[in-house]
N, C-alpha and C positions, 0 to 999 in steps of 0.2 A: 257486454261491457268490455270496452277494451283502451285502458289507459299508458301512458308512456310515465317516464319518472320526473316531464316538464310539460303531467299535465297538473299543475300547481294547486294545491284549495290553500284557504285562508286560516291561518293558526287560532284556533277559539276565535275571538270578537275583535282580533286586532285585523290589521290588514295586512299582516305579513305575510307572504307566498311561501309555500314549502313543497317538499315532492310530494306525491302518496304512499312512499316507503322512504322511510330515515334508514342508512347505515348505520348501524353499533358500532362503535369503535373501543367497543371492550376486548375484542382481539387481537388490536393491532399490539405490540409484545407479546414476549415467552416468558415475561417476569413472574406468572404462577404458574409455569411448568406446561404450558400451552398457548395455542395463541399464535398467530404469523409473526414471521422475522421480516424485519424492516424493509426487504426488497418484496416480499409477497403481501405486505401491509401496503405498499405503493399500490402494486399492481391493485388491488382490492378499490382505493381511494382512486385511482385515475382511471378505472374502469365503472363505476359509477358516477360520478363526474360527468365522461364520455357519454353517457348515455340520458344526461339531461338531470342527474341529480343534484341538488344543492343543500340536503338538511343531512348533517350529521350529529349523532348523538353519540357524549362520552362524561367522564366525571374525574372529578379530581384525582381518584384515588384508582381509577381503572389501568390494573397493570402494573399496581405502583409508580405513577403518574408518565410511564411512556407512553401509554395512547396519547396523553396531552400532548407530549413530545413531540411525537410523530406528523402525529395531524399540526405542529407548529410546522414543522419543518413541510409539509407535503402541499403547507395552504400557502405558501409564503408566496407563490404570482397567483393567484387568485383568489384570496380573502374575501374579498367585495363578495363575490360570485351566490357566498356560503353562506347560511345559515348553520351558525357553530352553537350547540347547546350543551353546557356542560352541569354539573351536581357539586354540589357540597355540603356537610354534616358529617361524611365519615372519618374516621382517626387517622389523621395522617403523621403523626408524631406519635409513636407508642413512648408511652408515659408523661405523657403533655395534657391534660383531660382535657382543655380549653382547644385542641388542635379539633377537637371534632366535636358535633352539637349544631343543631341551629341558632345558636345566639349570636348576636351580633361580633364580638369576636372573634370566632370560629368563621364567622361570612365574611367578613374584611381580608381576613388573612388567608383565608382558603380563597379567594379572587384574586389576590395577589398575584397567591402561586398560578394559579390558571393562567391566567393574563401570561406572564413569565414563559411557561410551559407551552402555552400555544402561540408565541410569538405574537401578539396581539393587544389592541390598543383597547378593545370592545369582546365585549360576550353576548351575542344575540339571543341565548335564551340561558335563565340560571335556575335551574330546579334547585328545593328543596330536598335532599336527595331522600332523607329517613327520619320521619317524626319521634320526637322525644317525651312529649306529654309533661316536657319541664318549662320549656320556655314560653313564656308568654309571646300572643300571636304578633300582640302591639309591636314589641321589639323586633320581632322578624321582620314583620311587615314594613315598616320605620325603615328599618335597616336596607333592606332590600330598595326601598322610594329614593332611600340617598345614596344608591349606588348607582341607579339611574336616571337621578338629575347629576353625578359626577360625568355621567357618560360613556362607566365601564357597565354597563349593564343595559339590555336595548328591554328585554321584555323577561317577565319574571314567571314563574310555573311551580307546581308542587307535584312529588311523588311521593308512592308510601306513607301516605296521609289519608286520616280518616274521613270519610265522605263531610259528616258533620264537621269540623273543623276547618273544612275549604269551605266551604259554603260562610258558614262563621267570617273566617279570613276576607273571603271575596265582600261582604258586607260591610264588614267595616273598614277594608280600602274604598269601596265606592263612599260612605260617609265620610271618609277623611280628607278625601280627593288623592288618595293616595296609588301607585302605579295597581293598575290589576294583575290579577294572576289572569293566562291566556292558555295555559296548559296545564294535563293532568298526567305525568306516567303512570303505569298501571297495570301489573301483569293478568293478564286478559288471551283467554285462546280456548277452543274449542273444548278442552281439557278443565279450565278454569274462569267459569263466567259468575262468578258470584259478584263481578262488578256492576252486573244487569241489577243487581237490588238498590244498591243507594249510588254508588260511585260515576259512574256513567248516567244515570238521568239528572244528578245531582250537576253533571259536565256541562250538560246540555243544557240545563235551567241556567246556570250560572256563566257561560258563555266560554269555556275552555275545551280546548281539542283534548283528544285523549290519543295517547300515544302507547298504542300498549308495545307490553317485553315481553319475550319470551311466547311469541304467538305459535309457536308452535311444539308449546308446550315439553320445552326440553328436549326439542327432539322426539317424543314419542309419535307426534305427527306422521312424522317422514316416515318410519316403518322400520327405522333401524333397531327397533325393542323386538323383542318377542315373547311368547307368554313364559316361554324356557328360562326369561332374564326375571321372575318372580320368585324363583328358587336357586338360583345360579348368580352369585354374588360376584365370582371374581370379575375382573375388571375388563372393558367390552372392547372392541375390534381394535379400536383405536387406541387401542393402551392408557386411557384415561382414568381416573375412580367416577366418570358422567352417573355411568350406569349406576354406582354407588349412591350418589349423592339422589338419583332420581328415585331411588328407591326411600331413602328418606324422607325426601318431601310430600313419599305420596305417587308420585305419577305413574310409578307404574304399577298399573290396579286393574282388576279385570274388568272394568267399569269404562275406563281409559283405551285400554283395548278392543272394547267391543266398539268407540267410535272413531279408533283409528284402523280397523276394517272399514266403516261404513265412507270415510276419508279414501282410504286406499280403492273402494269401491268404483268410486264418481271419479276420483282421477283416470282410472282406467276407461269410462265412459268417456270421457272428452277429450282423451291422449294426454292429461298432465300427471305429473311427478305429485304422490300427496302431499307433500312441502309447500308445492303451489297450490295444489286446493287449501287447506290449511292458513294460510297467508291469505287469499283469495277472500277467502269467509271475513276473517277478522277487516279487511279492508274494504269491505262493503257494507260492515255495522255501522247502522247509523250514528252519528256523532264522533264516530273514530277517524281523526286524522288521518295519522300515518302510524301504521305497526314498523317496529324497527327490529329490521332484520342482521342478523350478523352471521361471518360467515371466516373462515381458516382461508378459503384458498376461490380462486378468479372461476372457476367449475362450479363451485356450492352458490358465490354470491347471481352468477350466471342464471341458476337453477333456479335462485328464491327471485327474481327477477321476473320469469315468466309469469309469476302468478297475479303480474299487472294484465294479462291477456285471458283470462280465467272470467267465463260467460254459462254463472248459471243457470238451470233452467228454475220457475218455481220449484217445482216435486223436489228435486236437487236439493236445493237451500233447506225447504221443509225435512227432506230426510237429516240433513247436517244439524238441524238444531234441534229437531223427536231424538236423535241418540243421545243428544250431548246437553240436553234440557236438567234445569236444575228446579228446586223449590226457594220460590223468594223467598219466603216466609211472611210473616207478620211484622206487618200489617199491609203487606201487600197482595197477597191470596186472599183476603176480603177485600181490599178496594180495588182489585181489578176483578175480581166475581162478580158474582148476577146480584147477591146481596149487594154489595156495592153500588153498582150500577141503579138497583131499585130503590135503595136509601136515598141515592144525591140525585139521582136525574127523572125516576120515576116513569115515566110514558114519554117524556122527551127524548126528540130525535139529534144528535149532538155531532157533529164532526167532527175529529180532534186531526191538525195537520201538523203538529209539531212532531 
């Protein structure tokens, strides 16, 4: 397999063209202490661009709203060209509760400011950035159909949303005749595929792309960890608290480690960086869009680029997902068992091509 970043697939069930890797544009500022400065934030946006990119991904509140900034200012001769997808729900007014939420005013005035921020008349894609479990879906859903019959709004998506709840959502837009959701963000990476249990085949039933974050799992992918960073707390090459915070979440785990060797292994096999294997994997899952990559500096995004030229073999693939293999659970380790199989199909011979 060997794709370019204008060789275009179709967003979930619309017909909109996007690359096979979105840019992150949660780096473009240094307003949380990292992050490119607005001449190396260029370079990043005009070197993807160049090379046939059109989908960029960013949110309201990324950077404290200078990615928006940015990307208003870097888009301003060729808008048309881009598919801009931006988020909202997070707090953008400390001590305002109404500034952040999914409710309808929290959506109107966080579009606002986007629109404002990116120089722009339209927003081609508006996630739900972070579910609350307060707001009724009607109100969103409402909310979001009148933002695009106004025309600031081309196509709607949800992140950080519970499997069941999109699905819900997606239902009763199609009964209302109300705008669909077309995408699903979703952090998803070698490291992290618990999306395989409901969220991704829920994607694929219900006709939205998935767009995973953080495909390469913080970093621990690329091989910048080592097992010395699970007892060695201070802060890593780059002067960052990364290693900090990965250690919070979790990633760095000897579990994690053993399949960022079996990564570091196969790139070695095939001459790529394990970044590109890593990227590579997640962009060949079925139902997955586009993974969005983000990068500090024109070298890194250069790197996570390659891994559109990334040609596994089977054995390959099969090694990449025996290390990094999770347990559904219940009820899905019975309906995809033999029990399973013998309860619903019995001696029938069944092809399934979805």
């Amino acid at each position: 397999m060997s794709l370019t970043l204008d060789t275009y697939r179709l967003l979930g069930r619309s017909g909109l063209r996007v690359s096979p890797l979105a840019l992150g544009a949660a780096t473009f500022g240094t307003d949380w202490g990292w992050g490119a400065e607005q001449d190396e934030a260029r370079k990043l946006f005009d070197l993807y661009v160049e090379r046939g990119g059109n989908f960029i991904d960013t949110a309201s509140t990324y950077t404290n709203g200078s990615s928006e900034r940015l990307l208003g200012e870097f888009t301003r001769d060729n808008r048309e060209d881009l598919v801009l997808a931006t988020k909202y729900t997070t707090l953008r007014r400390p001590g305002d509760p109404n500034s952040g939420g999914p409710h309808r005013k929290s959506l109107f005035s966080s579009v606002e400011s986007s629109l404002r921020q990116l120089n722009t008349d339209y927003i081609d894609l508006l996630y739900l950035h972070v579910w609350d479990f307060t707001t009724p879906v009607e109100e969103v859903l409402r909310a979001m159909d009148d933002l695009v019959r106004q025309g600031k709004v081309l196509y709607v998506a949800m992140s950080n949303v519970p499997a069941w709840q999109v699905a819900r959502m997606q239902a009763i837009a199609d009964l209302r005749g109300w705008s669909p959701l077309v995408a699903l963000e979703i952090e998803y990476s070698l490291i992290e595929r618990t999306g395989e249990r409901d969220l991704i085949p829920m994607a694929r039933e219900m006709g939205l792309g998935v767009m995973p974050y953080s495909p390469l799992g913080g970093g621990v992918l690329t091989g910048k960890y080592s097992r010395d960073d699970l007892t060695d707390t201070s802060p890593g090459s780059d002067g960052s608290a990364r290693k900090s915070l990965n250690l919070t979440l979790g990633n760095l785990s000897e579990r994690n480690f053993v399949i960022a060797d079996v990564v570091k292994e196969i790139g070695a096999e095939l001459g790529h960086t394990p970044a590109q294997i890593g990227l590579a994997w997640a962009l060949q899952t079925p139902g997955v869009t586009a993974p969005i990559i983000g990068a500090r500096t024109p070298a890194q995004l250069e790197g996570n680029l390659g891994a559109l030229e990334v040609d596994f073999t089977d054995s390959q693939l099969a090694r990449l997902n025996e290390a990094s293999a999770i347990e559904l659970g219940s009820p899905h380790n019975l309906l995809t068992g033999d029990f399973g199989r013998i309860q619903t199909h019995g001696e029938l011979k069944i092809e399934t091509r979805r």
